[in-house]
C-alpha positions as CSV (number, residue, x, y, z in Angstrom):
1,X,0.0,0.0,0.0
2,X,2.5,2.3,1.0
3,X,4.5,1.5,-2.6
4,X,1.3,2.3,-4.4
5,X,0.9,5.8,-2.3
6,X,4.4,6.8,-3.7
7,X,4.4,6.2,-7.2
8,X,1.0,7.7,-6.9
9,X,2.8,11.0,-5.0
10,X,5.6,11.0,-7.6
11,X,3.3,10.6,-10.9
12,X,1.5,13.5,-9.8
13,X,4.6,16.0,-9.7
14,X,5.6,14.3,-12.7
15,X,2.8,15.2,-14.2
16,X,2.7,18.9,-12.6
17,X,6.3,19.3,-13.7
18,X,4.9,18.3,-16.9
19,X,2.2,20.6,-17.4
20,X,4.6,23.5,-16.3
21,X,7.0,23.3,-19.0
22,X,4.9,24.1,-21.7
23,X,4.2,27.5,-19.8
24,X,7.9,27.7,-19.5
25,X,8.6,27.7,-23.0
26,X,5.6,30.0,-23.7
27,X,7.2,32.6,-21.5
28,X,10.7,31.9,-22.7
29,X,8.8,32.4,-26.2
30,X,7.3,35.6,-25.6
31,X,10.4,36.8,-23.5
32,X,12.2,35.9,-26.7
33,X,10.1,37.9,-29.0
34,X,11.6,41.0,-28.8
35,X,12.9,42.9,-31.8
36,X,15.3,45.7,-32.7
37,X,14.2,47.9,-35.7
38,X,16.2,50.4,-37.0
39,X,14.4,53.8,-37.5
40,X,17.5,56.2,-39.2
41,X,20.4,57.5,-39.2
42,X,21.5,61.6,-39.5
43,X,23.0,62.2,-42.0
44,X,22.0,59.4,-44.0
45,X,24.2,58.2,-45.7
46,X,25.9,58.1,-43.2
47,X,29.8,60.0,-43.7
48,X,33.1,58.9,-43.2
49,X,35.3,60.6,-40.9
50,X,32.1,62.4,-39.2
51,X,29.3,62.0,-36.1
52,X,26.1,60.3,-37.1
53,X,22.8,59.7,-34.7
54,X,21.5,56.8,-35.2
55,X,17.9,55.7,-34.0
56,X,16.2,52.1,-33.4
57,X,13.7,51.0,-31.2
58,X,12.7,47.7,-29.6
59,X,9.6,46.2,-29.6
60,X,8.1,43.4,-27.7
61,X,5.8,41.4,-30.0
62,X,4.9,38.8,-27.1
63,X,2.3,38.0,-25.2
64,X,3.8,38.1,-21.8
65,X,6.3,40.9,-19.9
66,X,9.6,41.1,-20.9
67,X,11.9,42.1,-17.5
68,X,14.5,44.0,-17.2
69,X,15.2,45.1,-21.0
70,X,18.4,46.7,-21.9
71,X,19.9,48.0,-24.7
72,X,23.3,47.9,-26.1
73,X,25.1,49.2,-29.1
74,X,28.1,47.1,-29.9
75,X,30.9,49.2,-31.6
76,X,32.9,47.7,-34.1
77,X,34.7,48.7,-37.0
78,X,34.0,51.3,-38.8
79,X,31.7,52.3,-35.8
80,X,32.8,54.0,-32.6
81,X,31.6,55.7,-29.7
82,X,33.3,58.5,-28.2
83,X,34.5,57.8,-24.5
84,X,31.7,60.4,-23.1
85,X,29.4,58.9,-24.7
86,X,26.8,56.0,-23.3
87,X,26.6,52.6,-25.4
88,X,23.8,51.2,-23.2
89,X,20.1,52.4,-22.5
90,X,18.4,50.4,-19.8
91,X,14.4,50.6,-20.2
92,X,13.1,48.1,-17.4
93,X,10.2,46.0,-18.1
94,X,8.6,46.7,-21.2
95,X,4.7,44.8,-21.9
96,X,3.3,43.0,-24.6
97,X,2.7,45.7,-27.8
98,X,4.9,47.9,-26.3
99,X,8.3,49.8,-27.7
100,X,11.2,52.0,-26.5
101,X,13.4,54.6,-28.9
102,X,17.0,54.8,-28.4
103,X,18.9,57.0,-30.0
104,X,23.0,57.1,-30.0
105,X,25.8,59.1,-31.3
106,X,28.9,57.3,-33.4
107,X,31.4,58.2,-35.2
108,X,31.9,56.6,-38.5
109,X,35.8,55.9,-39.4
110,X,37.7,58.1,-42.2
111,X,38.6,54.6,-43.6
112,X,35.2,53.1,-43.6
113,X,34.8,51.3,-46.7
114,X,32.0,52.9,-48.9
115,X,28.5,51.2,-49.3
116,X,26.7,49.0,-45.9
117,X,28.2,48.7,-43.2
118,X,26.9,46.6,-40.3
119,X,26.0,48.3,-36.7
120,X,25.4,45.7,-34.1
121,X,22.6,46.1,-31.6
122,X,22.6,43.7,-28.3
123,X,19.5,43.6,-26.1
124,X,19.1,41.2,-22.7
125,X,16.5,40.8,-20.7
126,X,16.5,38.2,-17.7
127,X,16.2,34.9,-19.8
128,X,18.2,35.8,-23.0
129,X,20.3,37.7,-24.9
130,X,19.3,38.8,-28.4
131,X,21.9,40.5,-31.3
132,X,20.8,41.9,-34.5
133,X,23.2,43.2,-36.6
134,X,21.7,46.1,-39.3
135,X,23.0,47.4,-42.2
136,X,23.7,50.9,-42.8
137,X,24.9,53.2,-45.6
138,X,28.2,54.9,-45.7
139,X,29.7,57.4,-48.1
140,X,32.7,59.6,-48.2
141,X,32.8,62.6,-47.2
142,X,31.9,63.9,-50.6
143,X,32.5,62.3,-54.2
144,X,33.7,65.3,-55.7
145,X,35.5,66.0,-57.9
146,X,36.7,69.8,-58.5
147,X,38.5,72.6,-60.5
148,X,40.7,73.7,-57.9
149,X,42.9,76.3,-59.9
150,X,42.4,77.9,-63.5
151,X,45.7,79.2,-64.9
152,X,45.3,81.0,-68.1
153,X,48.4,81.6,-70.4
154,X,50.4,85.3,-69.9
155,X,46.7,85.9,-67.4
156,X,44.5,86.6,-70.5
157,X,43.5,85.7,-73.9
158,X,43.9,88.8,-76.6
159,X,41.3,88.9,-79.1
160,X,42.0,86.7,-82.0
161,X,44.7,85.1,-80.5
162,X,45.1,81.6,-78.6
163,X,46.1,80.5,-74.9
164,X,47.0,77.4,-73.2
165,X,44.3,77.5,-70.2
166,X,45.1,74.7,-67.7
167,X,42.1,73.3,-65.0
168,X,43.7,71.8,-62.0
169,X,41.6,69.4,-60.7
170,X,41.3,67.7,-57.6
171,X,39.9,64.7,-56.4
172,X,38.0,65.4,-52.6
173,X,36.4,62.0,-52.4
174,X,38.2,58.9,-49.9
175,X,37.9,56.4,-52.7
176,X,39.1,56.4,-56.6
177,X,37.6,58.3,-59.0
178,X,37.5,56.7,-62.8
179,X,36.5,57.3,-66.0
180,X,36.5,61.1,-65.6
181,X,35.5,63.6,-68.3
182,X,35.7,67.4,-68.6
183,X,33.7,69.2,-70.6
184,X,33.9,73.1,-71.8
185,X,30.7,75.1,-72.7
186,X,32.6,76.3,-75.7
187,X,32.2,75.6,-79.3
188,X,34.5,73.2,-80.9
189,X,37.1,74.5,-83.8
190,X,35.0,73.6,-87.1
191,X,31.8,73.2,-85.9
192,X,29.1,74.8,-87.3
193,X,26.8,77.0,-84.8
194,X,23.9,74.8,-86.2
195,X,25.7,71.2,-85.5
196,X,26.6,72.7,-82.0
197,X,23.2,71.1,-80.5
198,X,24.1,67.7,-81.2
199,X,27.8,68.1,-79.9
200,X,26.7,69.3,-76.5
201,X,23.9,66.9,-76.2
202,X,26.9,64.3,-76.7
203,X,28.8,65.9,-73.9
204,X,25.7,65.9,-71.8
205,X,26.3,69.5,-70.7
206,X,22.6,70.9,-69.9
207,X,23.9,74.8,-70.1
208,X,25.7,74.6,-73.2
209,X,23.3,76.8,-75.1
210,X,25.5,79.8,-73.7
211,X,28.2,78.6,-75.6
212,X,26.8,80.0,-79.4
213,X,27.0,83.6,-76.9
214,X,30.9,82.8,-75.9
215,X,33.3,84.7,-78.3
216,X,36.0,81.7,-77.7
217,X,36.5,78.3,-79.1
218,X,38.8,75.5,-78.5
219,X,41.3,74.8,-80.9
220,X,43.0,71.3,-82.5
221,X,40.7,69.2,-80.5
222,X,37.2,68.6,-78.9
223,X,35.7,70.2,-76.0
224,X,35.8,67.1,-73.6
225,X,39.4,66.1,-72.3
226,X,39.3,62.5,-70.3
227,X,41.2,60.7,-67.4
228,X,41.0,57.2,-66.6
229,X,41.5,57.8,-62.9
230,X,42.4,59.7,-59.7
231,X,43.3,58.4,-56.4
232,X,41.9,60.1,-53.5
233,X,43.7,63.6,-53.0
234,X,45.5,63.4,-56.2
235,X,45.7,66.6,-58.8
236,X,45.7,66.5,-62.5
237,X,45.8,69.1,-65.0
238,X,43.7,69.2,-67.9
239,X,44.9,71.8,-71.2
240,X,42.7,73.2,-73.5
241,X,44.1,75.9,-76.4
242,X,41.0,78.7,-76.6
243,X,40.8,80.9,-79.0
244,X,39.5,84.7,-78.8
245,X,37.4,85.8,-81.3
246,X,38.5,89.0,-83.0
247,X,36.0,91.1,-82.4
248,X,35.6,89.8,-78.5
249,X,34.6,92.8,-76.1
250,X,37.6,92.8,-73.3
251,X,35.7,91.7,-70.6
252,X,35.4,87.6,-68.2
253,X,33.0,85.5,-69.8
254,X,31.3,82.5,-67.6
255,X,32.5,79.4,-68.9
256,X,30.4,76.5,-68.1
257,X,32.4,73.2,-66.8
258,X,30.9,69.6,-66.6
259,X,32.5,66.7,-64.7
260,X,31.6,63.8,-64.8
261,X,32.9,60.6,-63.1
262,X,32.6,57.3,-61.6
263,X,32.9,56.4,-57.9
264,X,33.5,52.8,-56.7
265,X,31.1,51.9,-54.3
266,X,31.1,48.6,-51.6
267,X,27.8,46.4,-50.3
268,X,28.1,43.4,-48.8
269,X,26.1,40.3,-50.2
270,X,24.0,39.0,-47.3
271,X,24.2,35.6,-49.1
272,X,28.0,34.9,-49.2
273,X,29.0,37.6,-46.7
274,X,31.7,38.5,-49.9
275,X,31.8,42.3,-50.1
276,X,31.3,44.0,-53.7
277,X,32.1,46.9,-55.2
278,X,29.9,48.5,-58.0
279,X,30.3,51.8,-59.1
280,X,28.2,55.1,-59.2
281,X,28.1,57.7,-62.0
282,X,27.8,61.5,-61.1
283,X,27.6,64.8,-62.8
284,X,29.0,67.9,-61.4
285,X,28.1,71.7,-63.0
286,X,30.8,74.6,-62.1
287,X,31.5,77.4,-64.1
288,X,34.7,79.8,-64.2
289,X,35.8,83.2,-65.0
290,X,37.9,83.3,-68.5
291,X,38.9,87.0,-69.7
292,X,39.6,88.6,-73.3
293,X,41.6,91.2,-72.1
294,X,45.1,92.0,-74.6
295,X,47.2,93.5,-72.4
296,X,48.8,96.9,-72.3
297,X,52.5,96.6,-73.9
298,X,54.3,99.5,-74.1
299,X,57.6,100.2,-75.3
300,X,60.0,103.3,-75.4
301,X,63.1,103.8,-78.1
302,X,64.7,107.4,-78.9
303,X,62.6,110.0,-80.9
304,X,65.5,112.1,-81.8
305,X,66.5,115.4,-80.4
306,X,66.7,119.2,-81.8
307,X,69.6,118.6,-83.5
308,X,72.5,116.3,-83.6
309,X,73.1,114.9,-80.0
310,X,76.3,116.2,-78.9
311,X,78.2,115.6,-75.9
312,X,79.0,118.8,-74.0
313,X,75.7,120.1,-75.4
314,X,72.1,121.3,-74.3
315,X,69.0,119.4,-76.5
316,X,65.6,118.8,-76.1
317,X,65.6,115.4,-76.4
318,X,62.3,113.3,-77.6
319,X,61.3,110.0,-76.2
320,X,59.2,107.4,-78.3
321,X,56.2,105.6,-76.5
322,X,54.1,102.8,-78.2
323,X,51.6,101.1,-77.1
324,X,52.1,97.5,-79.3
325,X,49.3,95.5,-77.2
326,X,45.3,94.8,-77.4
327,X,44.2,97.2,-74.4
328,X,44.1,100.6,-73.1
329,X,47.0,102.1,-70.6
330,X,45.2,104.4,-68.6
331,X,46.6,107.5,-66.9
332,X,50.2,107.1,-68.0
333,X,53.2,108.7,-66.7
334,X,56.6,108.5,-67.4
335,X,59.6,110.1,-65.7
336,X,63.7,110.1,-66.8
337,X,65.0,108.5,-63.4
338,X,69.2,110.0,-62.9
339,X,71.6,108.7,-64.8
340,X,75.6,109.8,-64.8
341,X,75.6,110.4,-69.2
342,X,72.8,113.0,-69.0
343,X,71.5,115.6,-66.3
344,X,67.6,116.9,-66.5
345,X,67.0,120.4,-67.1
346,X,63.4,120.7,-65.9
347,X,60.6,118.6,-64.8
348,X,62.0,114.7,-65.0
349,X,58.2,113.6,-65.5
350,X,55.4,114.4,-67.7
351,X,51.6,112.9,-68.0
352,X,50.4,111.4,-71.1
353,X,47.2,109.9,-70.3
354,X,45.2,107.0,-71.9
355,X,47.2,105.6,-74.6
356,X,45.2,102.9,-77.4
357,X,46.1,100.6,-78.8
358,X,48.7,100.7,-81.7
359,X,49.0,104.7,-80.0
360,X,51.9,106.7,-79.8
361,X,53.0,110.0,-78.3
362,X,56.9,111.3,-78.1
363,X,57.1,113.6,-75.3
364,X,60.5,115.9,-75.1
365,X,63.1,116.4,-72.2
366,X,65.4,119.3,-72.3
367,X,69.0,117.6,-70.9
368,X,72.8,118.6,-70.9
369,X,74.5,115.8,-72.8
370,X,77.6,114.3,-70.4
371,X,80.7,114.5,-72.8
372,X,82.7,112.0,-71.1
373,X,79.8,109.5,-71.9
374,X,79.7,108.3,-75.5
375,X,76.1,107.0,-74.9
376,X,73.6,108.8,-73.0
377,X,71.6,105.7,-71.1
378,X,68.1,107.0,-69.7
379,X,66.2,104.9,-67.3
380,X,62.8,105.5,-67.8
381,X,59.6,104.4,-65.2
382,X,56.2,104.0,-66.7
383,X,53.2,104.1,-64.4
384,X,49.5,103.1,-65.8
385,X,46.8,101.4,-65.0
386,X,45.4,98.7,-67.3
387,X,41.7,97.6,-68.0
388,X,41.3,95.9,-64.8
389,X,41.9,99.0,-62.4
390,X,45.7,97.0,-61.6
391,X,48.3,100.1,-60.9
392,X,51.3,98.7,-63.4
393,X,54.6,100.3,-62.8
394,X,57.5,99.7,-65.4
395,X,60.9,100.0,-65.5
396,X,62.9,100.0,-69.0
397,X,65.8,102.1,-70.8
398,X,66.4,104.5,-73.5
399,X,69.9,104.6,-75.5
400,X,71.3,106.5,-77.7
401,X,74.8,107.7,-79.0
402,X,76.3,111.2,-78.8
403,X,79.0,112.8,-81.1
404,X,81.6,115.4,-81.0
405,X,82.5,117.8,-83.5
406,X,85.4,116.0,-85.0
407,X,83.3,112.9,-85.4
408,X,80.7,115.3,-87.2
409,X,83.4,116.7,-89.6
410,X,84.7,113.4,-90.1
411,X,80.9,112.1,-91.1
412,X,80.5,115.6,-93.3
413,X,77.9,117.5,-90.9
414,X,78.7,120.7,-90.5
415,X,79.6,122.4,-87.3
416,X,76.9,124.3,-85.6
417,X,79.2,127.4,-84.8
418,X,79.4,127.3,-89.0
419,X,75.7,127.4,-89.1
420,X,75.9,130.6,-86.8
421,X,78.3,131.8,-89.0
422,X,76.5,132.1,-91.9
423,X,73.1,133.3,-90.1
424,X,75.2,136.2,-88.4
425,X,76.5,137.0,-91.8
426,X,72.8,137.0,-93.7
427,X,71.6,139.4,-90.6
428,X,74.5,141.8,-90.6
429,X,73.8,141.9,-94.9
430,X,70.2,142.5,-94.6
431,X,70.4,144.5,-91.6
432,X,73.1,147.0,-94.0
433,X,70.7,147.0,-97.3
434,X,67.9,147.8,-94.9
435,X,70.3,150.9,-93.6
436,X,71.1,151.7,-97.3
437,X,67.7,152.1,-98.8
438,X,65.9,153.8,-95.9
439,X,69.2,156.7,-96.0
440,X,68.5,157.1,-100.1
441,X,64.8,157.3,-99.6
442,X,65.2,159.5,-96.9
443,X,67.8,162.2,-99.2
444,X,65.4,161.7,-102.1
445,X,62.4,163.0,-100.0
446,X,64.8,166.0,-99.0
447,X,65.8,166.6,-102.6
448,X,61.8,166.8,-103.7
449,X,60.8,168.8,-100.9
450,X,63.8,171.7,-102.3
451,X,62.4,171.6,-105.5
């Protein structure tokens, strides 16, 4: 009897024990039915190198409590928190239908492959511990690519002539840039203006009607220059040869620039866990400043003076000024800076004003001639101001040779004192028949007057 008690004492926990585990697993179940979503991520995409908040929330899709829920954010490469920073957000018991936001602040490494990256998320309550790993979307800091310098031949391009004009461009992205092109809103050499549509619809330029409005063209080749590829930070320099037109006002003209590239970008296949890298084409629009502007160049040379330039000698020496470029020197001055073959007699400097182009003016100096100097050497400063308000101070020289009289003899010029000679001589002779004929009028009046 008393066996039969037992095994009757012991079937019935058994079979309590029994019944309980079902409702064990049910509550392991619905504790176990908790799920991390991700919400977003600011920016997004995410940017190498920079902060990002990133928000998820968890969600208890259960029927029964979940206890003491906490939250954890895992940081692993390219994902870090900064030491001040809290990885953990504890919310406590959260009920069936419920859900709790966390947000968090990483930092996303400079050398974060580009395309997902994976942010892991940990939650635990008392019975388990759940991960969940979530992709996310990083990008470089920009995929840019940019025209960091324009240099343009001698710093302009003179109507109807041609320049070298060289982009510098940079690449500002963290990952290679391929199959680069460059494109000018200008019209091609030998195309006509009404074949121009279809050669900047091949470019793909959208502003390129302005181009038929642009007085320059490229010359001995297309508009579009091409590069296979640019590391990240690297420079290249890209030449085109642009023509002025002839008739081109001096002024800058906006020149429209498309770039356009490739950039390689990285997603992991959730299949083989194999990252891949596919690329991404992008446009960029910029424009840049190009001026027609022919530049001022003036030059001085010897005029000639008031008679032959000889040393020992006074002579009002001329000085030639031309003005052999495309533009305008405005409010010019010159002066005759000292010098040891010549001495200034006067004023050293003298205003001439706006000079045109293909002008000239030949303003005179009145200077003793040094005899011991067989060239008189006259530094001369020119100060002007070109089309672009720029003050342009030059310094250049004026030579010529001087003579004495024995070299004038010699070269069959005859003396100045002979000159004055024969002058004195022709006064004296007039100045005596003059005498003469007023002293026989004068007796012949005398001679009427007694009759």
């Amino acid at each position: 009897m008393k066996r039969i008690l037992t095994l009757a004492v012991v079937f019935v926990f058994a079979c309590s024990f029994i019944a309980l585990i079902p409702g064990a697993e049910a509550y392991r179940r619905d504790a176990a039915n908790l799920e991390i979503i991700y919400r977003k991520a600011d920016p997004d995409p995410m940017i190498t190198g920079e902060y990002a908040d990133v928000s998820v929330k968890v969600r208890n899709k259960g029927t029964a409590k979940a206890e003491d829920v906490s939250l954890e954010l895992v940081p692993e490469f390219p994902f870090s928190v900064d030491p001040d920073k809290d990885t953990e957000r504890y919310f406590g018991d959260i009920y069936p239908g419920d859900e709790y936001h966390a947000t968090f602040t990483v930092r996303v490494d400079r050398n974060a492959v580009p395309g997902e990256n994976d942010l892991r998320f940990r939650t635990e309550t008392e019975l388990l511990t759940l991960t969940r790993n979530i992709p996310v979307e990083v990008r470089t800091r920009e995929a840019v690519l940019s025209v960091e310098e324009v240099k343009i031949e001698d710093g302009s391009i003179p109507p109807s002539k041609t320049r070298d004009v060289t982009f510098t461009l940079k690449n500002r992205a963290d990952t290679y840039l391929r199959s680069i092109g460059m494109s000018l809103g200008l019209k091609p050499e030998g195309i006509e203006e009404t074949d121009f549509g279809m050669e900047a619809e091949f470019f793909g330029m959208e502003d390129f009607e302005t181009a038929e409005e642009i007085p320059m063209i490229t010359v001995g080749q297309t508009t579009e220059e091409r590069i296979s590829q640019m590391a990240p930070g690297e420079e290249k320099d890209v030449t085109f040869s642009i023509r002025a037109d002839h008739d081109a006002d001096e002024e800058t003209y906006k020149v429209p620039i498309a770039l356009r590239f490739e950039s390689e970008r990285y997603r992991k296949n959730r299949e083989t866990g194999q990252w891949e890298m596919s690329t991404e084409t992008f446009h960029n629009q910029e424009f840049t400043g190009i001026r027609v502007d022919g530049k001022p160049i003036l030059g001085v040379g010897f005029a000639g003076a008031d008679d032959y330039p000889i040393g020992g000698t006074k002579r009002d020496v001329s000085i030639e000024i031309i003005n052999r470029g495309f533009s305008e020197a405005k409010f010019l001055d010159i002066e005759l800076l000292p010098h040891g073959s010549y001495e200034i007699i006067g004023e050293p400097s003298m205003y001439i004003g706006h000079m045109s182009s293909d002008d000239y003016d030949s303003p005179s100096f009145e200077m003793y001639l040094n005899p011991e100097h067989d060239e008189v050497e006259i530094p001369v400063e020119l100060k002007y101001k070109d089309n672009e308000e720029n003050i342009i101070v030059e310094n250049q020289t004026v030579r010529f040779k001087t003579y004495t009289w024995d070299e004038l003899d010699r070269l069959g010029v005859e003396r100045e004192d002979g000159v004055f000679i024969y002058v004195a001589i022709l006064i004296v002779f007039l100045a005596a028949l003059y005498y003469y004929r007023r002293r026989c009028k004068k007796k012949k009046e005398s001679l009427l007057e007694e009759k």
